[in-house]
C-alpha positions in Angstrom: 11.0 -56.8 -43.3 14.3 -57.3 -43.3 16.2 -53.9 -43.0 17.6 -53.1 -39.9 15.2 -50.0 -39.7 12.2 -52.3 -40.4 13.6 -54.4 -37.2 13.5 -51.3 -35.2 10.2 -50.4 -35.7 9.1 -53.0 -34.8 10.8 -53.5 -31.6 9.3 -49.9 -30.4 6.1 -50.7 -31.8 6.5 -54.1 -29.5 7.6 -51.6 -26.3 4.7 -49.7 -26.6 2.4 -52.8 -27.2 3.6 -54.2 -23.9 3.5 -50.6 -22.0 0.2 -49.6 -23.1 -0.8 -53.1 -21.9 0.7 -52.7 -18.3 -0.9 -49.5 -18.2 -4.4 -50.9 -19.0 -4.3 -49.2 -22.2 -5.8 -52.5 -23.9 -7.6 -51.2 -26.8 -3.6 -49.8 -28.4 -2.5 -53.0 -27.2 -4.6 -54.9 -29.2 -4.4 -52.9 -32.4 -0.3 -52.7 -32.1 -0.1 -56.8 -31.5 -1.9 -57.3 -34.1 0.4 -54.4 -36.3 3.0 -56.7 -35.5 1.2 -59.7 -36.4 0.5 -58.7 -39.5 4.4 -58.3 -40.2 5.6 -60.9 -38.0 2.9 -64.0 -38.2 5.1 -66.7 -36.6 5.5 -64.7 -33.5 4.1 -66.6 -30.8 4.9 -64.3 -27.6 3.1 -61.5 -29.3 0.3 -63.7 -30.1 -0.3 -65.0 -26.5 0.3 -61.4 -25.5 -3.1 -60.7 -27.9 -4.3 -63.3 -25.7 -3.9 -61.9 -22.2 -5.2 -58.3 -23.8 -8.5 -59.8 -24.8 -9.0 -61.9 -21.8 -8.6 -58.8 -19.6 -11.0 -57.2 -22.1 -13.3 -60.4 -21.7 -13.1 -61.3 -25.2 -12.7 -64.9 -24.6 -13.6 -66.2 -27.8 -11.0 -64.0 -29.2 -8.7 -64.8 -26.6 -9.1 -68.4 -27.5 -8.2 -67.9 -31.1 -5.0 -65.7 -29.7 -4.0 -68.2 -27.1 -4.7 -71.5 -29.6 -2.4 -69.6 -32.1 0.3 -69.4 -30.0 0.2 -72.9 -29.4 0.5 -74.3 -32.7 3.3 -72.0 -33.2 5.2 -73.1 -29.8 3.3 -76.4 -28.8 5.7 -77.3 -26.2 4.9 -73.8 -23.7 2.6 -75.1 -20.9 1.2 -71.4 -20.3 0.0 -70.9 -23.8 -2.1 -74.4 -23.4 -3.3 -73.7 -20.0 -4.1 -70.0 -20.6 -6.0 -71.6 -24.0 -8.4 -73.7 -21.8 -8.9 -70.7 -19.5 -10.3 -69.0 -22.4 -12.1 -71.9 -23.9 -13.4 -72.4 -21.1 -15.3 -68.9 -20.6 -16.3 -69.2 -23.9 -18.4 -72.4 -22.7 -16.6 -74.4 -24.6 -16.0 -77.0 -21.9 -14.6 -80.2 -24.3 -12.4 -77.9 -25.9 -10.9 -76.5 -22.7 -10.2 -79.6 -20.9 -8.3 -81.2 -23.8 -6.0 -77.8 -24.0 -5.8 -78.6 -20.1 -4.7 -82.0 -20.8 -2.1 -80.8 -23.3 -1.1 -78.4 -20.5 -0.8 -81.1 -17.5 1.0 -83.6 -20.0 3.7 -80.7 -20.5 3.5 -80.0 -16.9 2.2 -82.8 -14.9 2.8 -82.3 -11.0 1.3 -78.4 -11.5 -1.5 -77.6 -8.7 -3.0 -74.9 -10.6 -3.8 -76.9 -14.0 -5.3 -79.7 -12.0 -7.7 -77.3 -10.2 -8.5 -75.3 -12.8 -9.1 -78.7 -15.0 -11.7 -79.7 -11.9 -13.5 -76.4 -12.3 -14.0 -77.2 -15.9 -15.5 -80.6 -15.3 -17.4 -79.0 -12.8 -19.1 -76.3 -14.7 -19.4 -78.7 -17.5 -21.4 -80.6 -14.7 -19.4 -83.4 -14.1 -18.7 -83.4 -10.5 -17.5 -87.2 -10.2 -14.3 -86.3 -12.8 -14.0 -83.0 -10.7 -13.6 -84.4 -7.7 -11.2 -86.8 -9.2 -9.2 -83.8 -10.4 -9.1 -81.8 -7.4 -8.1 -85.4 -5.4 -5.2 -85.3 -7.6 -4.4 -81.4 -6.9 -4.0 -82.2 -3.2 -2.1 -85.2 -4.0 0.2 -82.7 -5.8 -0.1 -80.3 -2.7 -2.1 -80.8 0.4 -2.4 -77.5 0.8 -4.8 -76.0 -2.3 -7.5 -74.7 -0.2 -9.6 -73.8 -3.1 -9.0 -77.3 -4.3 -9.9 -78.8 -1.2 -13.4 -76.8 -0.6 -14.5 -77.3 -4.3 -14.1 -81.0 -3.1 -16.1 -80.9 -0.7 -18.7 -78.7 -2.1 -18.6 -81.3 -5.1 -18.9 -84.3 -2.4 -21.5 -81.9 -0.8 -23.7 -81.8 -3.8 -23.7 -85.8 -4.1 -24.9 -85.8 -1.0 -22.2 -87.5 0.8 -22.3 -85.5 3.7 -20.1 -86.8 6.4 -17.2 -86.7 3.9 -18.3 -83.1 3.0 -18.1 -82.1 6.7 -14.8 -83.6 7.1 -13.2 -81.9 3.9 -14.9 -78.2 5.5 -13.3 -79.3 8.7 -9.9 -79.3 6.5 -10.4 -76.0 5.1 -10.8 -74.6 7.9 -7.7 -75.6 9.3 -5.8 -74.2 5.9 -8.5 -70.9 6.1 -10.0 -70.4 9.5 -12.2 -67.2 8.0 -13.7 -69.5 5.3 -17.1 -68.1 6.1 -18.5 -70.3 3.0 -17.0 -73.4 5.0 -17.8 -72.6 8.3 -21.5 -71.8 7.5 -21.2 -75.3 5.9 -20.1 -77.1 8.8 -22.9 -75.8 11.1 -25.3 -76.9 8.4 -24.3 -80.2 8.1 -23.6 -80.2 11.7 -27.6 -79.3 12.7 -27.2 -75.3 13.8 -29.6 -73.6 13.2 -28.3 -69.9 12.1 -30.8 -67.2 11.5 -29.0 -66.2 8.2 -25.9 -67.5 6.3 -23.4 -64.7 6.3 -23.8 -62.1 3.5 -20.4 -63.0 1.9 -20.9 -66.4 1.8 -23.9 -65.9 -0.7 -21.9 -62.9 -2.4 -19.0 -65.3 -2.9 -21.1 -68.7 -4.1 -23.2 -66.9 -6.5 -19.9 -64.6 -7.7 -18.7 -68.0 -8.5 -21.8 -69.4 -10.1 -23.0 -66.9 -12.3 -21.5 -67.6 -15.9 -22.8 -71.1 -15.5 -25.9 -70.4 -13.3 -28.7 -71.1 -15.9 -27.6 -73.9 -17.7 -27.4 -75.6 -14.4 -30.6 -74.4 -13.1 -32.7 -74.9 -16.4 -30.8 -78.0 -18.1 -29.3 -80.3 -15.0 -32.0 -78.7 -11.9 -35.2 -78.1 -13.7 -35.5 -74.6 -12.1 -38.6 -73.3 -12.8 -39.9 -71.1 -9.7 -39.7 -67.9 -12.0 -42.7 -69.4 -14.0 -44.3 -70.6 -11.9 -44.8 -67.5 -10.1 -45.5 -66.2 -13.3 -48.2 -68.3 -13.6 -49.4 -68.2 -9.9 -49.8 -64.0 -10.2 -51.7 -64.4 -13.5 -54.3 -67.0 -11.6 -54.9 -64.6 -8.7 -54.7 -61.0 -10.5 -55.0 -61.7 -14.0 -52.3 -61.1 -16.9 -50.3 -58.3 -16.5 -50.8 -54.6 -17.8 -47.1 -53.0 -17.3 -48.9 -50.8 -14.5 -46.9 -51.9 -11.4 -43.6 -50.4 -10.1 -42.0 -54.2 -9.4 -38.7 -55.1 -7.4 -37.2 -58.4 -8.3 -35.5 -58.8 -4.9 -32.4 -61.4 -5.4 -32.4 -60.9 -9.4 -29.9 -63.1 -10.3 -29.1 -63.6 -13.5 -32.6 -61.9 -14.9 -35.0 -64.9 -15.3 -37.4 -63.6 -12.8 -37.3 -60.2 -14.5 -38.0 -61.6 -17.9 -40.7 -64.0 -16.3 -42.6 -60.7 -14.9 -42.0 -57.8 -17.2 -45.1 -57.5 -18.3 -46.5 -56.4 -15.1 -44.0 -53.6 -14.3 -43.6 -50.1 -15.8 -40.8 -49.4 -13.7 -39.1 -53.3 -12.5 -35.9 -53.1 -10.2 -33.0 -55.7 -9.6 -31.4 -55.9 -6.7 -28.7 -59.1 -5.8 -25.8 -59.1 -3.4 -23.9 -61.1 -6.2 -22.1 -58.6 -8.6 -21.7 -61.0 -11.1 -25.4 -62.1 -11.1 -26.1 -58.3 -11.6 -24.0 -58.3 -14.6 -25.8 -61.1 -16.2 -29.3 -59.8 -15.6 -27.5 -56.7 -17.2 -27.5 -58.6 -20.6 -31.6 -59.2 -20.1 -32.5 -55.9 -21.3 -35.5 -56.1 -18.8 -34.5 -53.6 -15.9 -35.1 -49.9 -15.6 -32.4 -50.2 -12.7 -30.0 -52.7 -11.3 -28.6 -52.5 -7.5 -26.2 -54.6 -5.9 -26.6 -55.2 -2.7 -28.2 -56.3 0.2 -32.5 -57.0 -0.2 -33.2 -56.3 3.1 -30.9 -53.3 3.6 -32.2 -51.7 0.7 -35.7 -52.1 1.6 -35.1 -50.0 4.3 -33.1 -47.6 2.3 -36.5 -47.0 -0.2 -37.9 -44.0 -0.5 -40.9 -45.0 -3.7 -43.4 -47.2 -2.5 -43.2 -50.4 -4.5 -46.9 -52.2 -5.8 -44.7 -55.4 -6.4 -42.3 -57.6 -4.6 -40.9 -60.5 -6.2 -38.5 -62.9 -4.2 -37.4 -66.2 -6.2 -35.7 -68.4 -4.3 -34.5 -66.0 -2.2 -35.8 -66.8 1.5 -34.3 -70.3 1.2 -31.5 -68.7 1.9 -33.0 -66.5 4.6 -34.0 -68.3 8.2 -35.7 -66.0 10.1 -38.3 -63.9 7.8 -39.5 -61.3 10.1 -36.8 -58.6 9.0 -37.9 -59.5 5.5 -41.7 -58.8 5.9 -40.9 -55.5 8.2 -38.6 -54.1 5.5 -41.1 -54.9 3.0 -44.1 -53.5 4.7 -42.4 -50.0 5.6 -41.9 -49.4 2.1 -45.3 -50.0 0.0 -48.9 -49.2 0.4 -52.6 -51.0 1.5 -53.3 -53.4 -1.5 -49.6 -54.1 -2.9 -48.7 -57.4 -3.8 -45.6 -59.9 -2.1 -44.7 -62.8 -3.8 -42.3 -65.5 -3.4 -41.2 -69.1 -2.9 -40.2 -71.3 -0.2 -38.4 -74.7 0.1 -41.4 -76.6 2.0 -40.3 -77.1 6.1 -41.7 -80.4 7.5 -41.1 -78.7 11.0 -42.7 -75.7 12.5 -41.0 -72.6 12.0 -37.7 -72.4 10.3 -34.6 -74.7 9.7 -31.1 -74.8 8.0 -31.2 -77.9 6.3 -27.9 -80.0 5.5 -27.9 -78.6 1.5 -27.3 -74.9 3.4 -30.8 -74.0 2.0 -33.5 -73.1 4.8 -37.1 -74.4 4.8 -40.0 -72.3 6.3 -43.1 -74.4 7.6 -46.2 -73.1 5.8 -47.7 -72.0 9.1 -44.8 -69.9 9.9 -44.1 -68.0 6.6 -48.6 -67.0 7.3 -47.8 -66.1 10.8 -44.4 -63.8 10.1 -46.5 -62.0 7.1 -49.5 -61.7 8.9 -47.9 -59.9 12.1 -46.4 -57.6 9.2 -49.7 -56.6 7.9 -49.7 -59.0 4.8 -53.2 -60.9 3.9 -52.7 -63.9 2.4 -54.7 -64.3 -1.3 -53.1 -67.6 -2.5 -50.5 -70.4 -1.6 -49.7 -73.6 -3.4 -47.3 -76.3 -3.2 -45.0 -77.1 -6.4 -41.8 -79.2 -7.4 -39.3 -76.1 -7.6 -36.0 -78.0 -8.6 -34.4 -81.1 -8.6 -31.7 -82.4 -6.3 -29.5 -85.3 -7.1 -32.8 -86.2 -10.0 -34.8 -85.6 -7.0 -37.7 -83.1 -7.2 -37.4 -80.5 -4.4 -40.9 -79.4 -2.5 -41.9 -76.1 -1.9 -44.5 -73.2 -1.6 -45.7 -70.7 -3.5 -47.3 -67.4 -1.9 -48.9 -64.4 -2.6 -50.0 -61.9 0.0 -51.6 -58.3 -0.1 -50.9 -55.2 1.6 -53.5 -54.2 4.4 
């Protein structure tokens, strides 16, 4: 490939790759990168080109290999490290990423963004103590990384040091005043006692959560309400018979769906997160999958339902009456609701300081049973840990009269 012809080729082909890229053409980006590759091998710009096209394509493993090649061929580039551990990191391979990170920071050592997105690596590798040592040394850099800054405090949050935690949400809210995710926060930790966190909030903290929302819930929570209602329907109505048409109101990322799939012929996910929809996606186990609001699409149904499933959703839900109206106007006499609570030592309702809401057992009977639900079967049960602390709650099943 020396001619001068064989040059020029190339350098069109090369145009092209990189105009069929801006234009979100990725599939003829990939193929002419890698044309190029294949004639040019020691050409890192093209390879960490590759790189961004599979990232956008979210072939992150792929990506990685791109991205890694690049660096051995120009070692000394900080984006080709940092964009490496991006990848890595998607791919779950936490270890991995943070030492391209360090190789990043050691090549660029006062930069914001690699010291945030290195804390977001220990994080969902579940190390918040490093994380929070990380994004310390972001604001160090620059005061003024609000995302930096509320991961901090979420981190601090989650270690239960909570007057630290209110003071770092008091700081992002100076730097953002329409945080909702810190302001709702602050009023937990603070004692309000909000009827409902803001819609967004949850939207954005689950957004967030989703790639690494089971391996924290199963391996460092415990997480095993979608069992145990599981179990708790098969003691009251036996095992299932795919008979039911079944909602799985907040879905997540599917482990309800799989836990009850045997009782629905027709099973329905609904979650405000889109990224949790997308996960539950991969499942295989719903008919149909809805993003969205659970209590503004119960009152968009037309089908009667003969099951409602609700994991985990009403701790993040104070007052339940608009939840039992919307599912009573859409069902018939003898369907079945069930859910879990986080157990409320007080009557009624209360935002605790986690932003989770408990629901006194008393309460949750009374709200149902004004909505025309019966009762058949409540239990108490260790739903998660907390800080290696198991949390208490409830366990309900009520029918339709």
């Amino acid at each position: 490939m020396n001619s001068t012809n064989d040059t020029d080729e190339l350098q069109t082909k090369y145009a092209k790759a990189l105009e069929s890229h801006e234009q979100g053409e990725l599939n003829t980006a990939v193929k002419l990168y890698r044309s190029i590759l294949r004639h040019l091998p020691d050409a890192d710009l093209v390879q960490y080109n590759l790189g961004l096209a599979l990232y956008t394509q979210e072939l992150y493993a792929e990506a990685a290999t791109s991205f890694l090649a690049a660096t051995e061929l120009n070692p000394g580039d900080p984006d080709y490290w940092f964009n490496a551990a991006l990848a890595l990191k998607q791919s779950g391979r936490y270890q991995h990423a943070l030492a391209a990170y360090e190789k990043a920071l050691t090549l660029s050592p006062n930069d914001a963004d690699i010291l945030y997105n290195m804390g977001c690596c220990h994080q969902a590798a579940g190390d918040r103590i490093r994380a929070m040592v990380v994004y310390e040394k972001a604001l160090a850099v620059t005061g003024n990384h609000s995302p930096a800054l509320n991961n901090l405090a979420y981190c601090a949050h989650l270690e239960g040091d909570y007057d630290r935690a209110a003071s770092l949400y008091q700081q992002v809210l100076v730097l953002r005043p329409d945080h909702l995710a810190a302001r709702y926060m602050v009023e937990a930790l603070s004692g309000e006692n909000i009827s409902a966190p803001p819609p967004e909030y949850i939207q954005q903290l689950f957004d967030a959560y989703s790639e690494s929302f089971e391996q924290v819930l199963l391996g460092n929570l415990s997480y095993r309400v979608p069992s145990l209602l599981k179990d708790l329907l098969a003691d009251t109505i036996g095992p299932g018979k795919k008979e039911m048409r079944v909602v799985d109101l907040g879905c997540g990322t599917g482990l309800s769906g799989q836990a009850v799939i045997e009782y629905a012929t027709f099973l329905i996910g609904v979650d405000l997160s889109a990224n949790m929809v997308e996960e539950a996606g991969k499942k295989g186990c719903y008919d149909q999958l809805i993003v969205g609001d659970v209590v503004k699409f119960l009152q968009g149904v037309e089908e009667p339902f003969d099951l409602f499933l609700a994991a985990d959703v009403l701790t993040y839900l104070g007052d339940l009456e608009p939840f039992f109206q919307a599912t009573a106007n859409c069902t018939e006499a003898g369907a079945l609701l069930c859910f879990s609570t986080e157990h409320g030592g007080e009557p009624g309702w209360r935002l605790q300081v986690t932003g989770r809401y408990g629901h006194h057992q008393s309460y949750v009977q009374e709200m149902a049973a004004e909505n025309g639900w019966q009762l058949m079967h409540t239990k108490g049960a260790e739903i998660r840990k907390e800080r290696d602390q198991w949390i208490a709650g409830d366990l309900y099943i009520f029918k339709k009269i």
